[in-house]
C-alpha positions as CSV (number, residue, x, y, z in Angstrom):
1,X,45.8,-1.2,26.3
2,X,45.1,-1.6,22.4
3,X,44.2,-5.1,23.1
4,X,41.7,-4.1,25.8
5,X,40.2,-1.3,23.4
6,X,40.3,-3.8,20.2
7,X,38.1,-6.2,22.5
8,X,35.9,-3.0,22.9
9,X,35.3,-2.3,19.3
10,X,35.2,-5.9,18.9
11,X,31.9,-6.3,21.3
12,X,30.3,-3.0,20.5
13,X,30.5,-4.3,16.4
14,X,28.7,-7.7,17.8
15,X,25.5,-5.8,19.1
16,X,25.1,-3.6,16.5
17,X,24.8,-6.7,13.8
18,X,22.9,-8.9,16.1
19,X,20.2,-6.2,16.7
20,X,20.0,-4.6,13.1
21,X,16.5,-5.0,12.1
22,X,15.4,-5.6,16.3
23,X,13.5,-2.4,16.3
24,X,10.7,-1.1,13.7
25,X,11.4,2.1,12.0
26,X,11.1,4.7,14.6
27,X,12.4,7.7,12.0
28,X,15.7,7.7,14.7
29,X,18.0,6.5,12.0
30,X,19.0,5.4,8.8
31,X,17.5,2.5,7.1
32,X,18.5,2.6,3.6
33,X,21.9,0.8,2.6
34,X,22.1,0.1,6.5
35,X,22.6,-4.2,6.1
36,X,26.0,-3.8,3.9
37,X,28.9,-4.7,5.7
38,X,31.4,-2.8,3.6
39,X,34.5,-3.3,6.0
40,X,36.0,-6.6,6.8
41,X,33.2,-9.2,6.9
42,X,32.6,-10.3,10.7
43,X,31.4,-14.0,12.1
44,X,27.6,-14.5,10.2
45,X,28.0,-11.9,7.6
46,X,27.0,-13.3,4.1
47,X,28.7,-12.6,0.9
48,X,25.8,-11.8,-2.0
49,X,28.1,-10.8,-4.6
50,X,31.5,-10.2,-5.2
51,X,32.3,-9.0,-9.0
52,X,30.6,-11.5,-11.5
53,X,29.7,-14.3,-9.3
54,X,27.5,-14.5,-6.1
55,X,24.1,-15.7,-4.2
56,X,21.2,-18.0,-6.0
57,X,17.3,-17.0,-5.4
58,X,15.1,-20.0,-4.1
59,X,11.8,-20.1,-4.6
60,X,9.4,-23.0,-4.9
61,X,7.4,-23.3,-7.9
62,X,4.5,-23.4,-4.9
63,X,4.6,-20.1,-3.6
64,X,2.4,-17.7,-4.7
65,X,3.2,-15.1,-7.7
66,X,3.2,-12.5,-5.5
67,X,6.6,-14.0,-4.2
68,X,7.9,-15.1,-7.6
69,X,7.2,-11.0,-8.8
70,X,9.2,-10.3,-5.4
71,X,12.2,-12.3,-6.3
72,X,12.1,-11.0,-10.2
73,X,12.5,-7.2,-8.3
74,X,15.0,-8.5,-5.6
75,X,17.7,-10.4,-8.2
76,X,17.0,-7.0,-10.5
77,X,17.9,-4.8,-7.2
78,X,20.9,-6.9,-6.5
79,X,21.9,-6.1,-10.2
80,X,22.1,-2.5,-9.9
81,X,24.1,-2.6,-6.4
82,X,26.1,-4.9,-7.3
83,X,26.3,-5.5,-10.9
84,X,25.6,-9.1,-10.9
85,X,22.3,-10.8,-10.9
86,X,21.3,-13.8,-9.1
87,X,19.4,-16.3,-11.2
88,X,16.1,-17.6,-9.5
89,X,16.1,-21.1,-8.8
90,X,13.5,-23.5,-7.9
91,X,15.6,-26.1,-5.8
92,X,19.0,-24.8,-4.3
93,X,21.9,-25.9,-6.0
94,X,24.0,-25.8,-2.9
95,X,27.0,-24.6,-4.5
96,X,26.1,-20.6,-4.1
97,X,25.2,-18.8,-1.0
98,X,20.9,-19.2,-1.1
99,X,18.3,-16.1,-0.9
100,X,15.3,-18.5,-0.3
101,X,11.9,-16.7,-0.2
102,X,9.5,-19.0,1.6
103,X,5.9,-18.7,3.0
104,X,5.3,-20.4,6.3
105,X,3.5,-24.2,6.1
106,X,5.5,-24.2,2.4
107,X,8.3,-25.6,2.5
108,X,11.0,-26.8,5.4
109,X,12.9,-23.7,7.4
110,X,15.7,-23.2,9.7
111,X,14.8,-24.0,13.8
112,X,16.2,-20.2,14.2
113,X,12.4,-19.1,12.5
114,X,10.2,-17.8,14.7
115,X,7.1,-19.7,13.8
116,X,4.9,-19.4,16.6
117,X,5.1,-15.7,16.1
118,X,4.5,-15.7,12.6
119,X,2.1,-18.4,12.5
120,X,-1.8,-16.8,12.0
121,X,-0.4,-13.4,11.9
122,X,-1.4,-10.9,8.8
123,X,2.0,-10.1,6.7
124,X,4.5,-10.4,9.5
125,X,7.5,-11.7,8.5
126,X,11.6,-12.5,9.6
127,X,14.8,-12.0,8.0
128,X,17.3,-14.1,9.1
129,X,21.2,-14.8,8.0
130,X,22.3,-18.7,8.8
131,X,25.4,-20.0,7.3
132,X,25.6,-19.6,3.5
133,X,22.1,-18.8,3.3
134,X,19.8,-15.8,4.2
135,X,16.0,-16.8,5.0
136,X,13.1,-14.1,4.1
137,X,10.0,-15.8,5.3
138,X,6.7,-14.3,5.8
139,X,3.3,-15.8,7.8
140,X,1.5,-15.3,4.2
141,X,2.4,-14.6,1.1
142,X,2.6,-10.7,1.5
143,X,4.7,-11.0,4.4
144,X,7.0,-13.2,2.5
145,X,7.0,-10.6,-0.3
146,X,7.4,-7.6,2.0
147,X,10.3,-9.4,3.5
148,X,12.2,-9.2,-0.1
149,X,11.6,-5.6,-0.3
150,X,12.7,-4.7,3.5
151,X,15.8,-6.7,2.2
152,X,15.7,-4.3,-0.9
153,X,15.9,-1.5,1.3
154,X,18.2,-2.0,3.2
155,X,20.6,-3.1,0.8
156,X,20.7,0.6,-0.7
157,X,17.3,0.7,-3.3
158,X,15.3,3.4,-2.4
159,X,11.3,2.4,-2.6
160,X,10.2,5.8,-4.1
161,X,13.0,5.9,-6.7
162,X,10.8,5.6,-9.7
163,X,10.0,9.0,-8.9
164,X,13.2,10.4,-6.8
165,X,15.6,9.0,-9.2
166,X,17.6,8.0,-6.6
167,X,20.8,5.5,-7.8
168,X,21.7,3.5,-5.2
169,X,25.4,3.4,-4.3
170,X,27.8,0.6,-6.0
171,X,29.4,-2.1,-4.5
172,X,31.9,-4.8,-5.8
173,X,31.4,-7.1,-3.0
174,X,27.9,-6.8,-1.7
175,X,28.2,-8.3,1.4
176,X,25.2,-8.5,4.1
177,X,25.5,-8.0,7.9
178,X,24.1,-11.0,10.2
179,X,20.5,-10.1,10.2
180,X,17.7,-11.2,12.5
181,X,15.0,-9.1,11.4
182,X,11.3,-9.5,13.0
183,X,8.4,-7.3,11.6
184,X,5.1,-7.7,13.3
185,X,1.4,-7.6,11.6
186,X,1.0,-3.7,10.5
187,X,-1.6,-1.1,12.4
188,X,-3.7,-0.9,9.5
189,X,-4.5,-3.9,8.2
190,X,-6.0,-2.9,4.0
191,X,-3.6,0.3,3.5
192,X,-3.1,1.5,-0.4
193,X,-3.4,4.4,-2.4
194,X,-5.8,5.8,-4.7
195,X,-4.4,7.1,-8.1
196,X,-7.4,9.6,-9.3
197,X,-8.1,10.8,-12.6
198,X,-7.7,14.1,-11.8
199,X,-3.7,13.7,-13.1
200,X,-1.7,15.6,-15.1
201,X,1.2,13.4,-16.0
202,X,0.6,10.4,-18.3
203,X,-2.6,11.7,-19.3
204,X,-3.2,14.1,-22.7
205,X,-5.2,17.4,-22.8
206,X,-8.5,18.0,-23.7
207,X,-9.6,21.4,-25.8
208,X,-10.2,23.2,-22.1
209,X,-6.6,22.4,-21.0
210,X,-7.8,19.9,-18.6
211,X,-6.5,16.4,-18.3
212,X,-8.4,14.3,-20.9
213,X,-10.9,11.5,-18.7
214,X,-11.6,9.3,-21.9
215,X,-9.4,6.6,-23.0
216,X,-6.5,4.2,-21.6
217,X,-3.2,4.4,-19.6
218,X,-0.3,2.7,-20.6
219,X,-0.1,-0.6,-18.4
220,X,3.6,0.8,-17.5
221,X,2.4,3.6,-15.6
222,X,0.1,0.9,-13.3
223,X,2.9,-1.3,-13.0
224,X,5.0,1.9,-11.5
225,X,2.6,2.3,-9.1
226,X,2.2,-1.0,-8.1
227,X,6.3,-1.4,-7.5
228,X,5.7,1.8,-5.4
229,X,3.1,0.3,-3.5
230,X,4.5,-2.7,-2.6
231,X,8.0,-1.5,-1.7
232,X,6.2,0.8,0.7
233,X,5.0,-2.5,2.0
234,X,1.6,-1.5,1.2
235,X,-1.3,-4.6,0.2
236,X,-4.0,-2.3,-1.5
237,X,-4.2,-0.4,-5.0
238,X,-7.3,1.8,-6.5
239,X,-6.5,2.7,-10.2
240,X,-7.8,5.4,-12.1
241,X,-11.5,5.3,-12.4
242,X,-12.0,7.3,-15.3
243,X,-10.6,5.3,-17.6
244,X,-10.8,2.3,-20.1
245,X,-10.1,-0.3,-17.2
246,X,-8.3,-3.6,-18.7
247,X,-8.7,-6.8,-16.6
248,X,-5.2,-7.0,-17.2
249,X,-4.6,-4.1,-14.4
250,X,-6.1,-5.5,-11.8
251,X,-4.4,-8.6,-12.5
252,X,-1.3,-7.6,-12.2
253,X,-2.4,-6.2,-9.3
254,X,-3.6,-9.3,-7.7
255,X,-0.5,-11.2,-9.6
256,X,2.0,-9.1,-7.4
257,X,0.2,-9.5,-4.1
258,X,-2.2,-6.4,-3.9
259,X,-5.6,-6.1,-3.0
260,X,-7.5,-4.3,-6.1
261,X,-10.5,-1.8,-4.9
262,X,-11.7,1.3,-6.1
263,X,-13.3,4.6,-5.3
264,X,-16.4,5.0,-3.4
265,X,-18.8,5.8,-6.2
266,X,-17.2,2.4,-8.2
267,X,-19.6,0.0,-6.9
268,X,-18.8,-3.5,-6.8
269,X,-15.8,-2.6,-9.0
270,X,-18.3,-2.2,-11.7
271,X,-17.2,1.4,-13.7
272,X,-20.2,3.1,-13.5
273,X,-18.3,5.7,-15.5
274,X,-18.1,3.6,-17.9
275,X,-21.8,2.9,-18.5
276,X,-22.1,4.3,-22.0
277,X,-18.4,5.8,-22.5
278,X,-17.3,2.2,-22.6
279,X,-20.1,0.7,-23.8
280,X,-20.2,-1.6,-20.8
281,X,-23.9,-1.2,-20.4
282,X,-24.7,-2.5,-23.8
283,X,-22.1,-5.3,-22.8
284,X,-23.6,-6.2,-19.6
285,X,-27.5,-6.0,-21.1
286,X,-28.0,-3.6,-18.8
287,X,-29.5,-0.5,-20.7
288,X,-27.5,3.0,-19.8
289,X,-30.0,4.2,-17.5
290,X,-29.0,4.7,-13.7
291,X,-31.9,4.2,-12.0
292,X,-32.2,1.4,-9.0
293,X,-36.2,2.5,-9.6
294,X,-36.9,2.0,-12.6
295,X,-33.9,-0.2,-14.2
296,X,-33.2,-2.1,-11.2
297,X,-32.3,-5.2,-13.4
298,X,-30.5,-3.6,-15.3
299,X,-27.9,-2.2,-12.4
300,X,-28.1,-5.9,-11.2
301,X,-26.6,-6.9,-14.3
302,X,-24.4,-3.7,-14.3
303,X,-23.0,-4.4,-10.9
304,X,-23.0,-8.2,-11.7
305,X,-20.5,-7.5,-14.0
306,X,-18.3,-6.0,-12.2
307,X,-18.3,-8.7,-9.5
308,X,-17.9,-11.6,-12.2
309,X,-14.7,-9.7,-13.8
310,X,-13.1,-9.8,-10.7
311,X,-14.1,-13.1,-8.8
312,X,-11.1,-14.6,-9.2
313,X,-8.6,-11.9,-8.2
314,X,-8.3,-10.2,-4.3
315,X,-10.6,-7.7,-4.5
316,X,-12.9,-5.6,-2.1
317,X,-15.6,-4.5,-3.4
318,X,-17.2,-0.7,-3.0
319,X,-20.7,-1.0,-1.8
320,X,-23.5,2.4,-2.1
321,X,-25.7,4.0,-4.3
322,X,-24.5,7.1,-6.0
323,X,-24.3,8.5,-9.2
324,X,-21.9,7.5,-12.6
325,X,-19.6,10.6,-12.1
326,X,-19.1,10.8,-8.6
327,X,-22.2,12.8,-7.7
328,X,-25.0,12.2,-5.5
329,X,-27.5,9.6,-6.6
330,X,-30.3,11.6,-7.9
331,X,-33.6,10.3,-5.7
332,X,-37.3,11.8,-6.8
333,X,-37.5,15.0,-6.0
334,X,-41.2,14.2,-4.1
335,X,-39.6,10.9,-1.9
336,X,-39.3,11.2,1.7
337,X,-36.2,10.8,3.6
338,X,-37.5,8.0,5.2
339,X,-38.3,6.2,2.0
340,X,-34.8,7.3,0.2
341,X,-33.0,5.6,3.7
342,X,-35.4,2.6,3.2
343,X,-34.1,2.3,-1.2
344,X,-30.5,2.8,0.4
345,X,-30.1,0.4,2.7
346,X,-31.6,-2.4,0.4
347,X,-29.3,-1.8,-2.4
348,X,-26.7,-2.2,0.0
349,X,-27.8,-5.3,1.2
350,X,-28.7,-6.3,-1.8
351,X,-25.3,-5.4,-3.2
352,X,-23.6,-7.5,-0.5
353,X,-26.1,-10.8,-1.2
354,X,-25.3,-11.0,-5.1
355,X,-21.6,-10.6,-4.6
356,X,-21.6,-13.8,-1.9
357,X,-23.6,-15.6,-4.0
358,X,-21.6,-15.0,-7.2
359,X,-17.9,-15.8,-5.7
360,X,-16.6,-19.0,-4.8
361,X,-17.8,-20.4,-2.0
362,X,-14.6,-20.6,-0.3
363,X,-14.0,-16.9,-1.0
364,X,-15.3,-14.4,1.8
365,X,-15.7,-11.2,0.4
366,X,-14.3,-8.0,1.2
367,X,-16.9,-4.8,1.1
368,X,-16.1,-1.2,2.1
369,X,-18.7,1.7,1.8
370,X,-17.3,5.5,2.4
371,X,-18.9,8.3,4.6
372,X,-18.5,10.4,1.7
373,X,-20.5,13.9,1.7
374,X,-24.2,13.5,2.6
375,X,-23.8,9.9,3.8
376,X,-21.9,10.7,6.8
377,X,-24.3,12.6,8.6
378,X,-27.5,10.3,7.2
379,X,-25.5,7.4,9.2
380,X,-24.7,9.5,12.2
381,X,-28.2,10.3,12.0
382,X,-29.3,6.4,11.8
383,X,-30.9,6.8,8.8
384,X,-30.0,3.9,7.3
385,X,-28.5,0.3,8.8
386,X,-25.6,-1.3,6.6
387,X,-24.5,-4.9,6.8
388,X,-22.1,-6.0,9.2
389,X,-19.7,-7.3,7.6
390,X,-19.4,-4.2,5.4
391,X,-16.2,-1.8,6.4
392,X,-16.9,1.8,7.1
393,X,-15.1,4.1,5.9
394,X,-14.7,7.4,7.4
395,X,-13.4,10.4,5.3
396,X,-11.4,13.7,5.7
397,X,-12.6,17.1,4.4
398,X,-10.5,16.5,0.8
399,X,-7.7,18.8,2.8
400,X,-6.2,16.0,5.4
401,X,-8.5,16.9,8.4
402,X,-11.0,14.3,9.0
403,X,-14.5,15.2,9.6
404,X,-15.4,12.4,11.8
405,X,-14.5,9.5,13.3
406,X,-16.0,6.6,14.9
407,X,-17.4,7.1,18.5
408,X,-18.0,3.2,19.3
409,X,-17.3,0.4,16.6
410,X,-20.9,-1.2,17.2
411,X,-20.4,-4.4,15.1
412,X,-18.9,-3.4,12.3
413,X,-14.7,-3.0,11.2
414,X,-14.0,1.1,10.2
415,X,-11.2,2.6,8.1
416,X,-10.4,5.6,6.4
417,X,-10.4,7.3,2.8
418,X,-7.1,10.0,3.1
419,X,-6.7,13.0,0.6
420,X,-3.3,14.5,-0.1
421,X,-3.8,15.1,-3.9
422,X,-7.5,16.6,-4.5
423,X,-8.3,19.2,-7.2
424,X,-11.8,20.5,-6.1
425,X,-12.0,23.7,-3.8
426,X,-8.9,23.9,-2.1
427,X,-6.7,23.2,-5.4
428,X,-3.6,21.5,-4.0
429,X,-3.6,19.1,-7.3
430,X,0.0,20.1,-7.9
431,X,1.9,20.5,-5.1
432,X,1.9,19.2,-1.4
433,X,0.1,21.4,1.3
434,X,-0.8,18.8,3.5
435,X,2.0,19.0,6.3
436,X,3.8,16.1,8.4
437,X,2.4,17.9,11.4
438,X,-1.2,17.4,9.8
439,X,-0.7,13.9,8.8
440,X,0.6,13.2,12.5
441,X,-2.2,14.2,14.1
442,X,-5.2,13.3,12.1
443,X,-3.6,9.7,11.8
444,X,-3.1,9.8,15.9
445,X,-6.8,10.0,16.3
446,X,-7.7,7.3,13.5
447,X,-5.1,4.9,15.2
448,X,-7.0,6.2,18.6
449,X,-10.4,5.7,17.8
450,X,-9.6,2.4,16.0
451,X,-10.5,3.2,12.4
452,X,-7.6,0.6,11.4
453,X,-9.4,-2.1,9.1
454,X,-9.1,-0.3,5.7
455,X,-7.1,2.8,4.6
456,X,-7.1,4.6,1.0
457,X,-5.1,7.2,0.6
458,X,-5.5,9.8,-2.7
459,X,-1.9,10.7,-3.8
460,X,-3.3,10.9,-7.6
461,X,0.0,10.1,-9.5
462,X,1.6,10.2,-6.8
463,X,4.8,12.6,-7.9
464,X,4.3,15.4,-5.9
465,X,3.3,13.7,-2.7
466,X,5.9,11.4,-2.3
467,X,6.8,12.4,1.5
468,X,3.7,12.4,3.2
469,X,2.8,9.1,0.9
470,X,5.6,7.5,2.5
471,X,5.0,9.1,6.0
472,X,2.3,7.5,6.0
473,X,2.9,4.0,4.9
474,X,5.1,3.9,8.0
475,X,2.6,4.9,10.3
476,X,0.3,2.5,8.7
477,X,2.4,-0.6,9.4
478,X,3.7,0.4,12.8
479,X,1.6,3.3,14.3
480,X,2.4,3.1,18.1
481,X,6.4,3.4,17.4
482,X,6.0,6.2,15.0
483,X,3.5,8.2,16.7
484,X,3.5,7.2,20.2
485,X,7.2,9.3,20.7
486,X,7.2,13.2,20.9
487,X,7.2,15.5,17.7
488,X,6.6,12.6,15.1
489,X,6.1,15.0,12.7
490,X,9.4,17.0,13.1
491,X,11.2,13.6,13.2
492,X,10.1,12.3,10.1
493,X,11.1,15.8,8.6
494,X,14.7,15.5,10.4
495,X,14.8,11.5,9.3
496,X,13.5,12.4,5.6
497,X,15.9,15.4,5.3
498,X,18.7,12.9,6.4
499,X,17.6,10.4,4.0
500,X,17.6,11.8,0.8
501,X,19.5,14.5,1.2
502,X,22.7,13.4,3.5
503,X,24.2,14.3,6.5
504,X,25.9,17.5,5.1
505,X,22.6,18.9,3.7
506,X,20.5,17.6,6.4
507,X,20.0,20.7,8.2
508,X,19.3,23.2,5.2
509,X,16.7,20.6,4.0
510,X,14.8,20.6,7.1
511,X,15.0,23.9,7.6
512,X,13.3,24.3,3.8
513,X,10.7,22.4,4.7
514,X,10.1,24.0,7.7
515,X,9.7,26.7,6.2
516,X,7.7,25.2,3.1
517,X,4.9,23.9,5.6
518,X,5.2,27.1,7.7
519,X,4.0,29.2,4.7
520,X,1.4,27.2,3.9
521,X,-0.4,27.0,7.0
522,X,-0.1,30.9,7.4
């Protein structure tokens, strides 16, 4: 009898290691610390540490920075588990148990790699255990990177803990379950968030008591929310706007595998804002007057700028004509609609010719331009045609409810700008009204109507919003698993609950935030 039951905990341990990772995160389950095998290691389980020695990084000297800045946070994660750190090698030494972090067409991988499932697909990547070795390999260099910081994960780190302060648990002997982890191309396929200016924590105060708009960020505060970013397996990043913008940031940006783009009235990544508060006009020769009528050089060279600063660096690039602060470009007061549709639509083309013709050739550029305000009903209307190979970006109401969304796709890709931070009318800057239940459904009908190109969410610094932020990064990268199963937003509340707060507490929690969102919305 106990033989027959020992064969029956035997076999039920054997499925659940060979299908950890199988399914996407569904918000079911637990996903941090869920790879550690802390009892007695079984067949394929690999040993990553154990006291002061353990497991070697690999990573070619060919593979992209964005993979190299992966392996710097994975040995550093390790460290903080485990207490030891893997060093990162170039060539396996074949003495230690090897991490290697490898982009497919690279370098050689195991027969076990799915490659005709990763090959041509956008970020998709496997994790796979093989004897004495564990293989994270992605179909491009995000995926490969994303595959280090699912491993993270899972292993115990907590994505958001620069701003939960979560610890993850210790462990001697950090020893990692057999793994074949698959994770297809995400929903959405340009996802990020938008850090506004509107932000009360690393900025000072002005006389007035509002955050001060003039001067620099420390680069660590960027680099926090590029860690954040990418752990969230998200590709895309806006900075602040309103600042003294070093090329180092979106550098960095780029370095670590994200795209770097920018708020709608930032065209061609150019800082209108910072025009004459910068000096950039002077800089560029291109005068400090906004006017595409009367100083159209001058923009050209503005804009120009702005394009040439970024050439060599994954951008996409803001396309529209609107003012320096965010405000409606200021036409005559005398012109016609007709004629003001007419000046639109050949900046905009005009916008998307220089930046072609100023980038490598081999480089095919990336353009958004957002519905914001009065253009959304000007190009419902037809007013105006915009290029086709420009992404349109649909918006929300600044309070999480979108205001439209496309009806047919015509030729062109579509995406959408998110708020959850937005000091304006409603004044949420501080705290987090927009509910689960909200975020569920508006991102239902985005995933419905196919608005799945391009998606910037505003989560300003990002503090306060930290549950819906990560809500939706997971719809963003798997959208039918999340959504498609009844009461998403109650089960991310339950899951969320569970995850930061334990089993014990789970049910208090949930019941807090149920009745947190259930005041709000009365």
């Amino acid at each position: 009898m106990k033989n027959r039951i020992l064969i029956a905990v035997v076999c039920l341990l054997s499925v659940t290691i060979l299908s950890v990772g199988a399914a996407a995160q569904d918000w079911s389950q637990a996903v941090r610390g869920t790879w550690i095998q802390d009892g007695a290691l079984g067949e394929g389980d690999t040993v990553l540490a154990d006291r002061n020695a353990g497991c070697e990084i690999v990573v070619s000297e060919k593979e992209h920075s964005a993979v190299r800045q992966a392996a710097t946070f994975l040995a550093g994660d390790i460290e903080k588990i485990s207490s030891y750190k893997p060093p990162i090698v170039s060539t396996p030494s074949g003495q230690r148990v090897a991490i290697h972090l490898v982009t497919l067409g690279s370098d050689e991988i195991p027969k076990q790699i799915t490659q005709d499932k990763l090959r041509n697909q956008w970020e998709a990547h496997q994790i796979l255990t093989t004897q004495n070795a564990v293989w994270l390999v992605g179909a491009n260099e995000r995926g490969t990177a994303f595959a280090a910081y699912t491993l993270s994960e899972r292993l115990g780190i907590d994505p958001l803990y620069l701003w939960t302060g979560y610890t993850p648990e210790k462990h001697s002997r950090l020893a990692l379950k057999k793994t074949d982890y698959f994770a297809n191309s995400p929903t959405i396929k340009y996802r990020g968030f938008f850090h506004d200016d509107e932000d009360i924590l690393p900025r000072p105060f002005e006389y007035s008591g509002y955050p001060l708009r003039i001067g620099d960020v420390p680069t660590e505060w960027y680099q926090r929310f590029f860690e954040t970013a990418l752990r969230l397996r998200l590709n895309m990043v806006a900075p602040y706007t309103r600042a003294h913008r070093r090329f180092e940031v979106q550098k960095i940006a780029s370095d670590w595998g994200l795209f770097y783009t920018s708020h709608h009235y930032d065209i061609l990544l150019s800082n209108p804002f910072g025009i004459e508060r910068f000096g950039l006009g002077k800089a560029r020769n291109a005068g400090t007057t906004w006017d595409w009528l009367t100083n159209r050089e001058g923009m050209l060279n503005y804009w120009r700028g702005g394009v040439l600063e970024n050439r060599d660096i994954n951008a996409i690039y803001p396309v529209g004509l609107r003012g320096t602060d965010d405000r409606s470009y200021t036409f005559p007061k005398d012109m016609s609609e007709a004629d003001k549709s007419k000046i639109f639509q050949g900046a905009l083309e005009t916008q998307v010719r220089m930046t072609k013709e100023l980038l490598p050739k081999d480089k095919q550029p990336i353009f958004h331009f957002t519905l914001y305000t009065e253009m959304l009903k000007k190009y419902q209307e037809g007013s105006f045609d915009v290029p086709s190979d420009v992404i349109i970006v649909w918006t929300d109401n600044n309070d999480g409810e979108m205001r439209a969304l496309p009806q047919s796709l015509g030729k062109w890709k579509h995406g959408v700008y998110y708020h959850l931070a937005y000091l304006g009318n409603t004044v949420k800057q501080v705290t987090h009204t927009i509910t689960p239940q909200r975020v569920a459904s508006e991102f239902k009908k985005i995933v419905d109507a196919k608005a799945t190109e391009y998606m910037l969410v505003n989560v300003s610094e990002v503090r306060e919003y930290i549950m819906e932020a990560r809500m939706i990064a997971d719809i963003s990268w798997n959208a039918p698993t999340v959504l498609n199963q009844p009461d998403a937003a109650q089960r991310y509340i339950d899951w969320w609950s569970r995850e930061y707060f334990g089993a014990n507490a789970a049910s208090d929690a949930a019941q807090s935030y149920t009745n947190y969102y259930g005041l709000i919305n009365t």
